[in-house]
Every structure is written in C-alpha cells, then in structure tokens.
N, C-alpha and C positions, 0 to 999 in steps of 0.2 A: 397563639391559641386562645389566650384569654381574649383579644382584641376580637379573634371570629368570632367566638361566644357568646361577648356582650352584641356582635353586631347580631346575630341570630336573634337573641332574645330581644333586642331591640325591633326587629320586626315583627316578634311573636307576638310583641304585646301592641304595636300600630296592628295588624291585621285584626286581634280581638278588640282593640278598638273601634276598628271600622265596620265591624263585625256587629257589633254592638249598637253600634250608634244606627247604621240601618235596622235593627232591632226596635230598637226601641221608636224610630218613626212607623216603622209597620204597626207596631203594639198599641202607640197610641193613634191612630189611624192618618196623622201625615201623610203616610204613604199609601193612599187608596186602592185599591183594584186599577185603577187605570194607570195612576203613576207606576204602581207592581208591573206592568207588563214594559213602561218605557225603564223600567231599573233590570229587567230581564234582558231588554234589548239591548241594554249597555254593558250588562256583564257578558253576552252572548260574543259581541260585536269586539272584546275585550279581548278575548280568545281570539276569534278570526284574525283581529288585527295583529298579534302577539306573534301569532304564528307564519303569516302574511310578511311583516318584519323581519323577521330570520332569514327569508330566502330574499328577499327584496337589498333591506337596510344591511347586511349582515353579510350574507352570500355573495351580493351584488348583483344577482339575477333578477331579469324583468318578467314576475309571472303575472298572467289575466287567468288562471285555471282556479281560481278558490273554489268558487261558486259551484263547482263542479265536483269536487273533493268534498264540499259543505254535503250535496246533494246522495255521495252514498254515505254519508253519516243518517243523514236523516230516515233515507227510505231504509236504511239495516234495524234502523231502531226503531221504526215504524212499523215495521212489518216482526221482528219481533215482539214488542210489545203487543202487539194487536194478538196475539198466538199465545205470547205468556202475558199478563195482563198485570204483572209486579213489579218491584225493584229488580228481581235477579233477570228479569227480562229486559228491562232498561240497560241495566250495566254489561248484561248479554250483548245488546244491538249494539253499545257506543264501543265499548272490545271490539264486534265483529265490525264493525265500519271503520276504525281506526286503523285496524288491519287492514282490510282490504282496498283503504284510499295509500295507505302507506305501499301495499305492494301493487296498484297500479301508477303510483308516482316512480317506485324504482322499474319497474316497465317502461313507463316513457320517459324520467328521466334521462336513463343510461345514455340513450341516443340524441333527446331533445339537449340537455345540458349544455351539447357541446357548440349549440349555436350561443350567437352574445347577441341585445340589444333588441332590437322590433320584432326579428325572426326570431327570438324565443318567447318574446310576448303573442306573437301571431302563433306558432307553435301550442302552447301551451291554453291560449285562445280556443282553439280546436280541439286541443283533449278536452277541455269543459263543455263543448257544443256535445262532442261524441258521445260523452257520458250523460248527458241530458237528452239525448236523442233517443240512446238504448234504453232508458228509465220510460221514453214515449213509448217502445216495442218490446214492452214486455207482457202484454196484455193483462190478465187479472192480478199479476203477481204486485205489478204497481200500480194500474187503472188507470194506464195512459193521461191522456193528458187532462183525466179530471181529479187525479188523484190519492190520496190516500182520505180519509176523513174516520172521525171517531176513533182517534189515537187515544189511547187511555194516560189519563194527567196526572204522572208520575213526579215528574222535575217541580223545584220548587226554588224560589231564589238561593237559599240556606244552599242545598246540593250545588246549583248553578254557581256557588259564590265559593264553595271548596271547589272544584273544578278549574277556576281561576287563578287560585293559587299554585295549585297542582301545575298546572301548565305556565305559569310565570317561575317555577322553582324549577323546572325540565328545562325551560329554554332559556334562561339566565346562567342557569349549570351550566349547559352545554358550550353557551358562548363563552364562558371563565374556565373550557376546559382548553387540552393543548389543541385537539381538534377543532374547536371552537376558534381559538386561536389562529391556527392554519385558512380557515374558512375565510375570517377575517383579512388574513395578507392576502389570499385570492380577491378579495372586495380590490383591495389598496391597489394593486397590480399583480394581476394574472400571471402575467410573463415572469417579470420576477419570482414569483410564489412558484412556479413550473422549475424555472433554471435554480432554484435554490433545493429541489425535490419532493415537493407538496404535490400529492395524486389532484391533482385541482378538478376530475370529473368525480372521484369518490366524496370530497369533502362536500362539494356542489348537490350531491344527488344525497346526501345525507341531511342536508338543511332542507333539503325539496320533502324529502319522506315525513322528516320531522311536523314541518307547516301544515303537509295534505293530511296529516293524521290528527293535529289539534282543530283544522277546520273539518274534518270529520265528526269528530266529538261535539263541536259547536255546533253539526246538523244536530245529530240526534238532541241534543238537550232544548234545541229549537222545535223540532217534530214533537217531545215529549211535551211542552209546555203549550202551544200553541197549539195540538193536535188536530191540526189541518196541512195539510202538505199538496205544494204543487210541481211540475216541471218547472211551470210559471214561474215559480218562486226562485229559481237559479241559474237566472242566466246571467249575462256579458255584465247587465248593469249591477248588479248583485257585486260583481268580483269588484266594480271598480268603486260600489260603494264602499269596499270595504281597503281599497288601494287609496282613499279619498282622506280615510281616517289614518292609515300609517304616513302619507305625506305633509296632513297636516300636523302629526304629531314630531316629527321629524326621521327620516329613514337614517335608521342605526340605533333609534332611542326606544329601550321596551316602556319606559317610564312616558314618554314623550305617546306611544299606541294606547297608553293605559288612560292619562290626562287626556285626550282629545278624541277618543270615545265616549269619556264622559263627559265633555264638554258639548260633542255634537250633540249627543243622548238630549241632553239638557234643552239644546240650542232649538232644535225641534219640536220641543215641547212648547215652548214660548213663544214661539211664531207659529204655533196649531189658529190662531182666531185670524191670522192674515189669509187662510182660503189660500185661493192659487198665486197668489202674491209670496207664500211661506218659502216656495223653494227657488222665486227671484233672490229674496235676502238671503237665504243660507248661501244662495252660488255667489252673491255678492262679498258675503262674510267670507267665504272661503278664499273669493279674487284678492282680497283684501289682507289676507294673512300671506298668501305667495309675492304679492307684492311688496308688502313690507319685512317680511321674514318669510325670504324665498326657501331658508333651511328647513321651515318649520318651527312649531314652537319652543321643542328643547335642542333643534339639531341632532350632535350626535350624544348629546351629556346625559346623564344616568342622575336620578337622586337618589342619594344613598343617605343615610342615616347616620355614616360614620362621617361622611361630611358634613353634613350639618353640625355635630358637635363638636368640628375641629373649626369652623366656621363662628362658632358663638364663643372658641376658647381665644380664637383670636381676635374676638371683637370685645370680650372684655380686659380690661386695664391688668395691669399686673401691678399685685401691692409693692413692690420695688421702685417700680419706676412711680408711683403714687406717693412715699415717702421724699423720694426726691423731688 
C-alpha cells in the first residue's frame, strides 16, 4: 500500500510538472498561437491513439473505424454547443457522443468482433464510411458535406490536457484489471484464452466500446477547439493517421502512443518549410523506424516510475561493498 502510494504520488507530482512547464512556455510566449494548435493536436492525437491501442496493441483486434467514432464525438458536441453556447454544453456534447459511439460500437461490435485479421479491419473499415455517409444525409442537422462552421471555442489546452489524464487513468485501470487481464491472454492466444473459459467476444467488445468512446471525446474537444468541422475531416486516412502513431509507438505500449504522438506532433512542425517534400521525409522517418525497430519505439514496455527508482537503486554502489 505504501509502495502504490508513493507510486500515485510520484505521478501526481510528474503530471503537475508537465502541467506546469507547458504553463509556463504558453506564459512566456514560447508557445505561440501556432505552436498552441500543434500542442492541441498532440494532446488530441494522444487520446485517439490511447484508445486506438487498447483495441489494436491490447485486444489484439485490427480496427480502421476510429475516424468514424472521432466523427460522432465531434458532430454531438458540435451541435450541442452551437444550441447551448457554454461549458455545460461542451461537456453535454462529449457525454452524449461518448455514449452514443460506445453504443454503436457494442451494435457492431457483437457481430463484427467475431471475425480476426483483414475481415475485421475491412469490417470495421465500413462502419466508419457508414457513419460518415449518414453525417452526409442528414441535411440541416449536420450541413452535409460543407459542414458544421462557427462552433463556439470552448476547449482550451488546460481542459484538453485534463482529458488526457482522465483517459490514460481509464485505460491503464482497465488493462491492470482482471478483465483487462483476460483481454490480454485473448491478444496472446485466443484459443487458449476460450478453452481456459474467457467470454473472448465480451472482453473483445468491451475494449472496442472503451476506444470508440475515448475517440469520441477526442472529436468533440477537436470540433470545440478548431470550430470547423468537416465529413472531409474523417475518413479512411484520418483512422490510419492515427493507426500510424500507435505502430510507431509500439502496439501494447500506452507510454509508447503517448511518446510518438508527441514525437510526430513535433516531427511536423519541423519539416513545415520543406513544402511537399515534408511528407516524403515523415514517410521516410516512419520507413525508417519499422525497419530498424520493427516493434516500434517502446514495443510492448510501459515507463513507470517505480522502475525508474529501482533502476538508479541498482545503479548506485552500495556502502558495503564500497568499504570493501
């Protein structure tokens, strides 16, 4: 108990650090207006990937549906917000779209789940068109495909940047629960995990609902901040932007989704003056990491804090062996 305790606090006080330290660059203007929107896009992208993860690295399921999940986050919060024009409308929209991608993910998962490998990427592929098709035919309610505009600007990195935590403290729970657990020996071997008595469609459809509901959240706080919203904006390549960041991070590693979002975030930024040259290099940098570290950056490993300080207890001397 003491040991979680110090670890708890040990993070309480890294988060208000990092908390802080982007503070204090916004404060003193480091952080401009333009870098403000690439530090949005990587707290944003932080989530998607987080959640993208669990069903992917975790689950062991191939989904291409994010984008599509992202998409009724956004247009719930969008359209609320635009109605109620405050916080209790924001936190309105991103509630009723968490919900509502969570209970069209336990709709299609139930059935889709039970397929493995391309047929559930191809599957789930097509939930994301479907829901971007119906957001085309809904006439005034989403303004088909020129869609939403003059979203009122609610979100703000500070909110965006609790949000992250919130959703790294859900799906790190989750995975360190026995469920979690279960979910996992499905990843390892399916069959096994069946003949040992694991419901391997429930645990499955549970990581599914989990991810559609944090990439839901990721719309709206995306529609709230950026308030412009398109169909444009979530299709195929959207999901695989966001499949692009959990493989280079390593699939199984939330740490690994966290590092390589912010790593892309970055990578982008710096190659903004090569023009259309920027996204030869980024597909080069990215060939370049699967080549040499086909797992990804972290693989499957986690950083944790209580390793670190059993890592510097065993890297320094002990007075014992120093007298002798």
């Amino acid at each position: 108990m003491k040991q979680l305790n110090k670890t708890n606090l040990g993070w309480l006080i890294f988060i208000a650090v990092a908390f802080l330290a982007i503070q204090l660059l916004v404060f003193t203007g480091i952080i401009d207006a333009f870098y403000e929107i690439t530090l949005m896009t990587i707290l944003i992208n932080i989530i998607l990937a987080v959640g993208l993860n669990l069903i992917i690295g975790f689950s062991g399921q191939f989904s291409l549906g994010h984008a599509g999940f992202m998409a009724i986050g956004a247009y719930c919060t969008a359209i609320m917000t635009i109605k109620i024009p405050t916080l209790l409308g924001l936190f309105a929209g991103i509630i009723l779209g968490a919900i509502m991608a969570g209970a069209i993910a336990l709709i299609v998962g139930i059935p889709t789940l039970r397929l493995k490998g391309d047929y559930l990427a191809i599957a789930t592929l097509g939930v994301a068109e479907i829901i971007r098709i119906a957001i085309l035919n809904m006439g005034s309610l989403t303004n088909g495909a020129a869609g939403l505009s003059e979203i009122p600007y609610l979100t703000t990195w500070q909110l965006t940047f609790i949000f992250v935590i919130l959703t790294l403290i859900i799906v790190v729970n989750y995975i360190k629960s026995s469920a979690g657990r279960a979910m996992i020996s499905i990843r390892e071997d399916e069959i096994a995990a069946e003949s040992m008595g694991v419901n391997t469609t429930k645990y499955k459809t549970i990581a599914f609902v989990i991810g559609a509901s944090t990439a839901a959240v990721a719309g709206g706080l995306h529609a709230s901040y950026f308030s412009v919203i398109r169909p444009a904006d979530f299709t195929f390549m959207r999901s695989i932007d966001i499949l692009i960041i959990v493989v280079f991070g390593g699939l199984g590693s939330i740490t690994g989704s966290v590092v390589a979002a912010i790593a892309l975030g970055i990578m982008n930024v710096f190659l903004q003056p090569f023009g259309q040259l920027r996204m030869i290099l980024y597909s080069l940098a990215l060939i370049a990491i699967m080549i040499f570290k086909p797992s990804g950056l972290f693989g499957t490993k986690e950083f944790t804090l209580s390793g670190l300080m059993k890592n510097k207890k065993e890297k320094s001397p002990n007075k014992k062996e120093e007298v002798k």
